[in-house]
Every structure is written in C-alpha cells, then in structure tokens.
N, CA, C and O atoms as CSV, one atom per row, in Angstrom:
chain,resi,resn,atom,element,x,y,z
A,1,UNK,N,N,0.840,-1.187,0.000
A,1,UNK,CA,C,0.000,0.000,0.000
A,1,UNK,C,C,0.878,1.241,0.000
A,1,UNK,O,O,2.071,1.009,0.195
A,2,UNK,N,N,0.572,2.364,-0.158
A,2,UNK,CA,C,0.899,3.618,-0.742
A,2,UNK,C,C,1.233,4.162,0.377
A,2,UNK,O,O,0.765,3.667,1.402
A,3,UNK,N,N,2.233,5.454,0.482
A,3,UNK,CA,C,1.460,5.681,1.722
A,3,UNK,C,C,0.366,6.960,2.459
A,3,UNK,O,O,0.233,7.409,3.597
A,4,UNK,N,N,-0.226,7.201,1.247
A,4,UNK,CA,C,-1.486,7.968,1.704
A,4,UNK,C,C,-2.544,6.895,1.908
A,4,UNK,O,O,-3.615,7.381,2.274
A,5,UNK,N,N,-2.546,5.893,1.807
A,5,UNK,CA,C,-3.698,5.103,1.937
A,5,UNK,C,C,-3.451,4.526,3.751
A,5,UNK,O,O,-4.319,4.156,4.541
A,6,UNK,N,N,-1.712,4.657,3.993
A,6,UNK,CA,C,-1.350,3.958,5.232
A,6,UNK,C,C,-1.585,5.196,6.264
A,6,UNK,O,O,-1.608,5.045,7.486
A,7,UNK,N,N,-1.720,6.183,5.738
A,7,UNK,CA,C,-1.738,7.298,6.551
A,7,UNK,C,C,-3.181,7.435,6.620
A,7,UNK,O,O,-3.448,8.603,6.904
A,8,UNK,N,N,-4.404,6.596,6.453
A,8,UNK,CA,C,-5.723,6.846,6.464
A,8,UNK,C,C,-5.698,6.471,8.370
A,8,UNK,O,O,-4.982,5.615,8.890
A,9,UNK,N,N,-6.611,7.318,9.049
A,9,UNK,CA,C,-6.718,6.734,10.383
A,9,UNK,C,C,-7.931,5.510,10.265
A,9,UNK,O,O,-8.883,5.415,9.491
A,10,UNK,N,N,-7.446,4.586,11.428
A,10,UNK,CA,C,-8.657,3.700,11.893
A,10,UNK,C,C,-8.793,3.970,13.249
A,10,UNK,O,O,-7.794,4.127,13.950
A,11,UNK,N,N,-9.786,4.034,13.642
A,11,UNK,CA,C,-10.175,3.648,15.171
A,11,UNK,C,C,-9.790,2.024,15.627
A,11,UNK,O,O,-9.650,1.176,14.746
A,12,UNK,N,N,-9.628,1.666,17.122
A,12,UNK,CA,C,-9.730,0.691,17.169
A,12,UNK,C,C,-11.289,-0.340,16.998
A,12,UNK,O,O,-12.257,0.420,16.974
A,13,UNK,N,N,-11.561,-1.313,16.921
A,13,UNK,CA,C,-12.390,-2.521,17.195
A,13,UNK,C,C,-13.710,-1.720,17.817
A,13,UNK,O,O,-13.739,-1.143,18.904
A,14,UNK,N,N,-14.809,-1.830,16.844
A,14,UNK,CA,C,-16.173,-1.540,17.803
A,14,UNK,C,C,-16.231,-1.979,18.517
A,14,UNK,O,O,-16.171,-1.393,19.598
A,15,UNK,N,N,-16.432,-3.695,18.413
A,15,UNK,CA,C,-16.797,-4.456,19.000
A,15,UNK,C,C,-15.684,-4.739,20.135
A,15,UNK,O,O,-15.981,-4.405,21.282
A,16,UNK,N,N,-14.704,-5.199,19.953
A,16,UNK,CA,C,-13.839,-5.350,21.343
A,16,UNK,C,C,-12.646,-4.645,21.150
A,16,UNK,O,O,-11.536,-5.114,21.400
A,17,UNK,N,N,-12.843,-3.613,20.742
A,17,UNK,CA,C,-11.643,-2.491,21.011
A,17,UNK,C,C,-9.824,-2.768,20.289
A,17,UNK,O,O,-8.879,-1.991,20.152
A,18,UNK,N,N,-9.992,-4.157,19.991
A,18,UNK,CA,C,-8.511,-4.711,19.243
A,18,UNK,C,C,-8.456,-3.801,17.985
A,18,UNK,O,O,-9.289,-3.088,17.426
A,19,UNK,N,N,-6.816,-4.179,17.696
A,19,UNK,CA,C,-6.059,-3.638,16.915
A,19,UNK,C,C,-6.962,-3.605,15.635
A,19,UNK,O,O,-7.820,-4.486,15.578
A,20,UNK,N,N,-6.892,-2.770,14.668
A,20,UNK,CA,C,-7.413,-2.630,13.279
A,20,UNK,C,C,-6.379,-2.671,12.263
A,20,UNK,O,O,-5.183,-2.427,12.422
A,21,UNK,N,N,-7.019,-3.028,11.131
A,21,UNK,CA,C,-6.030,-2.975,9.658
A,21,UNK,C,C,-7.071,-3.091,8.602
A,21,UNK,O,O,-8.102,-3.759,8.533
A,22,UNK,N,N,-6.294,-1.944,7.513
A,22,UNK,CA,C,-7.243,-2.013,6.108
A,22,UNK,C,C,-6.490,-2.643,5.348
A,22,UNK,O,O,-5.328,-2.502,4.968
A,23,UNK,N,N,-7.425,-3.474,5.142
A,23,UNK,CA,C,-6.515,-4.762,3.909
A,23,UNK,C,C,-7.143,-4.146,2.966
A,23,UNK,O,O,-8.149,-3.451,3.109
A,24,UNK,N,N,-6.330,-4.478,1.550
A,24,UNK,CA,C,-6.432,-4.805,0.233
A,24,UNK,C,C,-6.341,-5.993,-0.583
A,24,UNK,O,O,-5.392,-6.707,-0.907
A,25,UNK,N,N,-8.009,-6.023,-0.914
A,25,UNK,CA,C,-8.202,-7.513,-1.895
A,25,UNK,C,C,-7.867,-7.725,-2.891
A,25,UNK,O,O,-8.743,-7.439,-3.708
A,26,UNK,N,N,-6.533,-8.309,-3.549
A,26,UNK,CA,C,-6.269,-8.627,-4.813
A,26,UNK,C,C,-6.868,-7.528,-5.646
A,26,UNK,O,O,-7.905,-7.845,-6.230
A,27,UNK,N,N,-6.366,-6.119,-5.849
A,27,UNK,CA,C,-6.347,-5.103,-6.522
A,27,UNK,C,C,-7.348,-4.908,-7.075
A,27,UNK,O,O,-7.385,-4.610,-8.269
A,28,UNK,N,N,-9.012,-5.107,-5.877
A,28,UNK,CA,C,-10.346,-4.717,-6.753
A,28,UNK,C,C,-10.723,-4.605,-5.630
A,28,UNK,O,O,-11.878,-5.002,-5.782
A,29,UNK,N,N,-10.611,-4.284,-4.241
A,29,UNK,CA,C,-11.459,-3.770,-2.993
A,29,UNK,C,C,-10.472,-3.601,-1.601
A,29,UNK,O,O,-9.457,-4.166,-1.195
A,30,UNK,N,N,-11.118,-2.794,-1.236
A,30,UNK,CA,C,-10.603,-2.535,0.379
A,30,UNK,C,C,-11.628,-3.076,1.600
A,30,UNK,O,O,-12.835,-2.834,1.618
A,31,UNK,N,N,-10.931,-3.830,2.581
A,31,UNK,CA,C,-12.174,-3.550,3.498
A,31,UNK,C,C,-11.052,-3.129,5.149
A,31,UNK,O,O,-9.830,-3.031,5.039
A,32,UNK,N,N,-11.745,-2.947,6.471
A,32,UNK,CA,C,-11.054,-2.842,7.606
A,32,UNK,C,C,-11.644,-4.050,8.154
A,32,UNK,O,O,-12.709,-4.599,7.871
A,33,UNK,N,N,-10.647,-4.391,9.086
A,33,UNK,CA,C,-11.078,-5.737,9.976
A,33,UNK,C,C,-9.992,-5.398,10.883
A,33,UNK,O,O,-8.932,-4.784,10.761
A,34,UNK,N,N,-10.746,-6.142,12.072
A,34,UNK,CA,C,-10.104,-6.510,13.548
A,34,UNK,C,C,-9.432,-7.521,13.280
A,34,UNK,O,O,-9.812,-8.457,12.577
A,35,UNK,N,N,-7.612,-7.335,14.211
A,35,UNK,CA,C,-7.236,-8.394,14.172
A,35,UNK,C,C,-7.309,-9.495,15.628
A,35,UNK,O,O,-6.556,-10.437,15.870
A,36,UNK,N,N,-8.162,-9.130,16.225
A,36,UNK,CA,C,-8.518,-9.575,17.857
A,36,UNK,C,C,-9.297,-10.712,17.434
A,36,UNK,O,O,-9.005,-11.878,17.697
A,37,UNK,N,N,-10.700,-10.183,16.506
A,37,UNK,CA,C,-12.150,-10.731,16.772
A,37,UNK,C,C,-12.790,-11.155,15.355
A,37,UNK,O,O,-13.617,-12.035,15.113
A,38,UNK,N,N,-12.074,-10.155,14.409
A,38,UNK,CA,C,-12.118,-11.138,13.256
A,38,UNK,C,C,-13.527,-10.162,12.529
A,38,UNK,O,O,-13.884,-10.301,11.359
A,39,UNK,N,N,-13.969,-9.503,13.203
A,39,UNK,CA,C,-14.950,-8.199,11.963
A,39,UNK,C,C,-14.784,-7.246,11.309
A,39,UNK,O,O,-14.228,-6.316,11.892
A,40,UNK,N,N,-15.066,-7.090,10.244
A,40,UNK,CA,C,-15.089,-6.306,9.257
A,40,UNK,C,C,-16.051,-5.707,8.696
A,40,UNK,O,O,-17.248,-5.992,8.667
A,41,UNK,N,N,-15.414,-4.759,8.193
A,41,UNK,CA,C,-16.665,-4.164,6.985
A,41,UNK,C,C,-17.106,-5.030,5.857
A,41,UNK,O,O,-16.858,-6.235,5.859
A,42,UNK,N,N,-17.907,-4.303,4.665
A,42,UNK,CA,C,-17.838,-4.290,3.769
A,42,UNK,C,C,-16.482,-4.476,3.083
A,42,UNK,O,O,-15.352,-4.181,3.472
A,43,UNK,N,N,-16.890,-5.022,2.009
A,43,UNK,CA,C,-15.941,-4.500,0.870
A,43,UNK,C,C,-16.280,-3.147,-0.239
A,43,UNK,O,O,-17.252,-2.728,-0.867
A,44,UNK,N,N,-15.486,-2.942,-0.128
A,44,UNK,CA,C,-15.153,-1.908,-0.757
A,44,UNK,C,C,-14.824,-1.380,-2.374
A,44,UNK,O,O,-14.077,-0.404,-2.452
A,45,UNK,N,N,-15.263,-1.881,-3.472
A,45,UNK,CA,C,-14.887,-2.230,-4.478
A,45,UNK,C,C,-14.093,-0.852,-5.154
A,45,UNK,O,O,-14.299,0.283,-4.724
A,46,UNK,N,N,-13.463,-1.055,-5.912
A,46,UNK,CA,C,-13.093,0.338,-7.166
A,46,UNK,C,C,-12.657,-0.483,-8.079
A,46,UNK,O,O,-12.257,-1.619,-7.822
A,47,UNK,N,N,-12.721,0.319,-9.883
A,47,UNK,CA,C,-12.088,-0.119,-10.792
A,47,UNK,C,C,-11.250,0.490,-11.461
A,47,UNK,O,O,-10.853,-0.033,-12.502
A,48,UNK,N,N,-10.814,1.594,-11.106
A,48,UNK,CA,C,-9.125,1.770,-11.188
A,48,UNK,C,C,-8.504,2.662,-10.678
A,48,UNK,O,O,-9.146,3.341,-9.876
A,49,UNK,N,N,-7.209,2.994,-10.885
A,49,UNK,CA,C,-6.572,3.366,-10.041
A,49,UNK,C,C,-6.684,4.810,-9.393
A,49,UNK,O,O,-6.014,5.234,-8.451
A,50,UNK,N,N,-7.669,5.469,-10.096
A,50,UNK,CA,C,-8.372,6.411,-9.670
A,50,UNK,C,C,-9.338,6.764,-8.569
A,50,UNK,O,O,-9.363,7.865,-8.018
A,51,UNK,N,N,-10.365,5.454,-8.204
A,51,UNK,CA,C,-10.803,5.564,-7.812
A,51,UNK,C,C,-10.559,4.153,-6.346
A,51,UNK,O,O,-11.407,3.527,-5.712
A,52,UNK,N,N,-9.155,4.124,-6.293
A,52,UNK,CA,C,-8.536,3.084,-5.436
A,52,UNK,C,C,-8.655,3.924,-4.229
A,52,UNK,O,O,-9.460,3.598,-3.357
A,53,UNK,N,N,-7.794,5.163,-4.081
A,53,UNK,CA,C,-7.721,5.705,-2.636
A,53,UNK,C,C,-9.445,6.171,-2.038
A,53,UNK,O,O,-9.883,6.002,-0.900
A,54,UNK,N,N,-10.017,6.660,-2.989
A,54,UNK,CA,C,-11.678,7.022,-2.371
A,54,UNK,C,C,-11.974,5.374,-1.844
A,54,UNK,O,O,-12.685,5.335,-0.839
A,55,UNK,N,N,-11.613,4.268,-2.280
A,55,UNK,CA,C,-12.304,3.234,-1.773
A,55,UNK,C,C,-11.967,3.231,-0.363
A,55,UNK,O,O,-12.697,3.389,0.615
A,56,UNK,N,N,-10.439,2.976,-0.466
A,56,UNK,CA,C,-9.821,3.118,1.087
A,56,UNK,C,C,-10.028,3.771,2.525
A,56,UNK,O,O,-10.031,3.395,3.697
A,57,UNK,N,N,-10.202,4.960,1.802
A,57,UNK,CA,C,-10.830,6.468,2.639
A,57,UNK,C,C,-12.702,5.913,2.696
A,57,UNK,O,O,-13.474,6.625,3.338
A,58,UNK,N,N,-13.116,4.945,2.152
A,58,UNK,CA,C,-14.742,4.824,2.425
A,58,UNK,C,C,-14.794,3.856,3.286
A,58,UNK,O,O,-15.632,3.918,4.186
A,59,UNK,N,N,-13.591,2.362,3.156
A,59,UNK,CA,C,-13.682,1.386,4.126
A,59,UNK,C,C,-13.120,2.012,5.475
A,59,UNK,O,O,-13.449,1.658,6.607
A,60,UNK,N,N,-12.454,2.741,5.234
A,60,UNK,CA,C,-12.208,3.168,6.913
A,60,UNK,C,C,-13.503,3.767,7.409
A,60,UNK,O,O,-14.186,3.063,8.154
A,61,UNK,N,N,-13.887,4.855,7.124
A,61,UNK,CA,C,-15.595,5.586,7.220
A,61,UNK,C,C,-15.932,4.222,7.797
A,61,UNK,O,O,-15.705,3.914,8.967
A,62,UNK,N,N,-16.357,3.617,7.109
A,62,UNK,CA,C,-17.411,2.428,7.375
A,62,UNK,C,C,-16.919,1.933,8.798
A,62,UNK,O,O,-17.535,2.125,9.846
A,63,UNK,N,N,-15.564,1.184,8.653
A,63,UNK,CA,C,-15.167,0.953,10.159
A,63,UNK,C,C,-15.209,2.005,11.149
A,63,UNK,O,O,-15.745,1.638,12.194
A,64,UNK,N,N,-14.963,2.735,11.142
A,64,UNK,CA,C,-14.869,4.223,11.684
A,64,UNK,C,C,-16.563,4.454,12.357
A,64,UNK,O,O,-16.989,4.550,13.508
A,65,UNK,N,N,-17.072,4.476,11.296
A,65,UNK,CA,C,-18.740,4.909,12.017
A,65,UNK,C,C,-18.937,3.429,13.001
A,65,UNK,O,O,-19.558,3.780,14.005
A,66,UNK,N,N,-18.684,2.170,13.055
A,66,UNK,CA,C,-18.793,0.849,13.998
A,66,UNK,C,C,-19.847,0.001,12.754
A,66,UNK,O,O,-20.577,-0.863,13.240
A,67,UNK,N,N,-19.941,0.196,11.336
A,67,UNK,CA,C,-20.613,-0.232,10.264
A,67,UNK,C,C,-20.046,-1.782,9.899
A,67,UNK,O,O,-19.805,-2.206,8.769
A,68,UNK,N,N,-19.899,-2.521,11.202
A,68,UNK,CA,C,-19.180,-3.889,10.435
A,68,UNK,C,C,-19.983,-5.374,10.712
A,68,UNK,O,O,-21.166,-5.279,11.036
A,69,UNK,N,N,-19.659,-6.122,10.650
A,69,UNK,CA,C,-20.229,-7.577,10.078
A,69,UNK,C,C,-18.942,-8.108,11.221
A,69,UNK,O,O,-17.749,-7.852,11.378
A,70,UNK,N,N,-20.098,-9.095,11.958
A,70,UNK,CA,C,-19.736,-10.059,13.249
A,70,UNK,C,C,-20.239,-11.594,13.050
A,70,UNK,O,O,-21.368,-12.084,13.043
A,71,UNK,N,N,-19.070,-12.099,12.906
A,71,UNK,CA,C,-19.691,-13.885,13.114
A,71,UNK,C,C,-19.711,-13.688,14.325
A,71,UNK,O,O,-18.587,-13.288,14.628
A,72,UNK,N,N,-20.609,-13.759,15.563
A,72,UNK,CA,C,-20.518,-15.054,16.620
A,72,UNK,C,C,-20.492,-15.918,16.962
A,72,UNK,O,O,-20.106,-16.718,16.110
A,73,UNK,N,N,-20.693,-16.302,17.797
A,73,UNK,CA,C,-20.801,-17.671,18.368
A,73,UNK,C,C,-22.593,-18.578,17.746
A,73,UNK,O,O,-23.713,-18.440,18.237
A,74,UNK,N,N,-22.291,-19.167,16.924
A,74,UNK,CA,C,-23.567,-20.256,16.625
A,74,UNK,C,C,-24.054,-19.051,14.980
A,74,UNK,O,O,-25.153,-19.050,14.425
A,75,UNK,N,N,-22.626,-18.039,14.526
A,75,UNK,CA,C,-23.266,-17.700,13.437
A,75,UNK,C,C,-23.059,-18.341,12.263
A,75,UNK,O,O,-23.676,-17.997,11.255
C-alpha cells in the first residue's frame, strides 16, 4: 500500500476495542477488519486506479462509524 492510503486513520475494534487494519483484496477492494475478533466491513470495491484511494478512505468511514459484520458464536 501507498502511503497515503497507510496514513488513512482507523479507530480501534467496535466491537472489542482490538487492533485494526485495512486490507487490500487482490487489486479490486478494500475492506477494515479486527485483528482480535475477526470483523469487518464491507468490501469496498473500485475499478481503477483512480478511484482506489476514495475506496480506502470509504472502508475506513465504514469501520470508523462501527458499520461492520460479526460472526458469533452459533453464526
């Protein structure tokens, strides 16, 4: 990753406050996920390189507002 995309802030973990990271999917989406608990956003799609960093800057938003997707227990 670039590093305006590394310089995007995350909050930590809605859900249990652990460490965060915005991954990049094989050069067609971004999403954020916990590395504690294992939730994430969305994905994030873009189709090119134009519109790569707005994706980045939207999956954080998403994590950022607490907008993520939880397996639990019996999900």
């Amino acid at each position: 990753m670039d590093d305006k995309i590394r310089e995007i802030p995350l909050l930590d973990c809605p859900l249990c406050d652990g460490p965060s990271l915005l991954e990049e999917e094989n050069g067609w989406c971004f999403y954020a996920t916990c590395l504690d608990c294992g939730c994430h956003t969305a994905e994030v799609p873009y189709a090119s390189e134009a519109e790569r960093e707005d994706a980045a800057k939207k999956a954080a938003e998403l994590w950022n507002m607490g907008k993520v997707v939880s397996f639990g227990v019996g999900d």
